[in-house]
C-alpha positions, 0 to 999 in steps of 0.5 A: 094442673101445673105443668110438668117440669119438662113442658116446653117454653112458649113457641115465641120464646126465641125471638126477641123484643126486635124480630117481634116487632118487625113481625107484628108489623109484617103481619107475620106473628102467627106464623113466625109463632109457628115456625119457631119450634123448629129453631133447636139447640140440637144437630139433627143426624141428617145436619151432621151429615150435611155439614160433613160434605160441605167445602165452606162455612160463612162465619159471622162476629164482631172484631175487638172493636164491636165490628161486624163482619162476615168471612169465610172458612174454607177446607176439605169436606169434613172439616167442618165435624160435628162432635155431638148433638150440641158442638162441632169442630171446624178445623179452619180459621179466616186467612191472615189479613181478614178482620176476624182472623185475630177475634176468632183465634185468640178468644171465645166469640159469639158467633152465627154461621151459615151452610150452603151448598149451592148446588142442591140449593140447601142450607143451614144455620147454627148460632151460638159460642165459638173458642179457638182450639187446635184440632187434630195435627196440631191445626188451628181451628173452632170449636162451637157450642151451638145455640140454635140449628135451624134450616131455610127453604132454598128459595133465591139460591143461585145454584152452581158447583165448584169447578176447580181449587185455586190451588195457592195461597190468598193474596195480601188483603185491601183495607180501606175506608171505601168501596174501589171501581173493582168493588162496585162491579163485583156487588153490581153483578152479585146474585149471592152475598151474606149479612151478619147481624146481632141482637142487642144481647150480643147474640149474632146471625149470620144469612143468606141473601140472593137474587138475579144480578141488579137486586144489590144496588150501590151508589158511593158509599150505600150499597142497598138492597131487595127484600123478598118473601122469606120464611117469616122469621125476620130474624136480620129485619128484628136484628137491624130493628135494635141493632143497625150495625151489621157486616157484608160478604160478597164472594167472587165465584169466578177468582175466588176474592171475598169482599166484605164490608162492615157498617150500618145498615136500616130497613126502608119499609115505604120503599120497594127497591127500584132494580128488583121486580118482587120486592117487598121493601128495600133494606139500605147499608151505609159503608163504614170499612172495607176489606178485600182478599184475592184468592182467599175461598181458594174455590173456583165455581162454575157458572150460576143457575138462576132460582126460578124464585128469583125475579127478574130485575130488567122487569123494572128500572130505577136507582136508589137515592141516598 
């Protein structure tokens, strides 16, 4: 009997020809196979609920050059509302000065955004078109189309909760073609940042990476880092696979400066990364531009908590080569 019209497509039919390799290789396939058929088009009411409440969104797309860069959109809560089952409004663009702020505000992208509210250690991921719109008074914003909504466990996520807003307006933005002494700390010391990576369709994702300080390493011009257990959808490693390009943001909780850093980035299968206890494999990141906007969440976080998931890097020692 032919199927019905209706019949749903094949669990596997999301990923692509680079995460299925990258599964295959890990083992992964069946349960990748699996966990596909909760990737929906849709928002789910507890989602829009969700994202009502949250106070940021990491933003991930490719500048006018092909670049990609990971930034961040700021506001109250609601300003990220949820219109339908299938778009939401944010009404905030990145402060001048960020490499997407022009991209997202004068054309049509793709785009891969991430919730998180490090506080309940939650998050969400919604993929899909972005257009710039003007949102109620008259306030620039995005509208998106989604393509895929799916949540993540919350393993690896430091918690903490915002301690105050800043109050003032983001400092003029450093633009250079290398990490500072002050960048170095900043990654060195990280238990949270975020990469945006794309297929070789064009279409962009954007994830949440995080352990004890000392799982991010960097050395000149590489920054490299640990990778842990996930969920088995090795959606960033199946992107890297046909697509090295990929974008970096690390946000200082304490001053609220962002650092984002665009460039190439590979996975060492052979290599377990030396200042991380736990890890799998070690994922290499070559620095091509950096960017970097004091004050620019306006959000001041307390301390972190860290994931009891969440190795301990003292538990083993080493540098990474380049």
């Amino acid at each position: 009997m032919s199927p019905a019209p209706d019949t749903a497509p094949p669990a596997d039919h999301r990923w692509h020809a680079g995460e299925r390799a990258v599964q295959s290789r890990l083992g992964a396939s069946d349960v990748a196979a699996r966990i596909a058929r909760s990737i929906r088009p849709t928002l789910p009411p507890v989602a829009a609920a969700f994202l009502a409440d949250q106070p940021m969104l990491v933003i991930g797309a490719s500048d006018d050059e092909g670049s990609p860069w990971a930034s961040l959109l700021v506001g109250p809560p609601g300003f990220i509302h949820p219109t339908s089952s299938t778009s939401v409004d944010v009404r905030a663009l990145p402060a001048p000065g960020d490499p997407l702020h022009t991209t997202l505000a004068e054309a049509p992208a793709e785009v891969g955004t991430i919730a998180i509210e490090p506080a309940s250690r939650r998050r969400m991921r919604l993929n899909g078109h972005s257009r710039p719109t003007l949102s109620t008074g008259d306030q620039p914003g995005l509208a998106l189309t989604l393509r895929e909504v799916f949540a993540n466990c919350p393993k690896y996520i430091s918690a903490r909760t915002v301690a105050t807003t800043s109050g003032g307006a983001a400092g003029p933005s450093r633009r250079s073609p290398a990490l500072s002494d002050a960048d170095v700390s900043l990654i060195r010391a990280a238990d949270t940042f975020f990469i945006t990576t794309s297929d070789a369709e064009g279409g962009v994702d954007s994830s949440h990476r995080g352990g004890r300080p000392g799982f991010v390493s960097v050395d000149d011009r590489e920054i490299s880092f640990a990778d842990y257990a996930g969920n088995s959808m090795y959606i960033t490693l199946g992107n890297l696979e046909v697509n090295p390009r990929a974008g970096l943001l690390f946000l200082d909780f304490a001053s609220g400066d962002i650092l984002q850093v665009t460039g190439s980035a590979w996975v060492d299968f052979g290599l377990v990364h030396p200042g991380a206890a736990g890890a799998l494999r070690t994922v290499r990141f070559r620095v091509r531009e950096v960017v970097r906007q004091p004050g620019a969440t306006g959000l001041v976080w307390g301390p972190a908590e860290a994931s009891r998931f969440s190795p301990d890097p003292a538990a083993i020692g080493g540098t990474i080569q380049p």
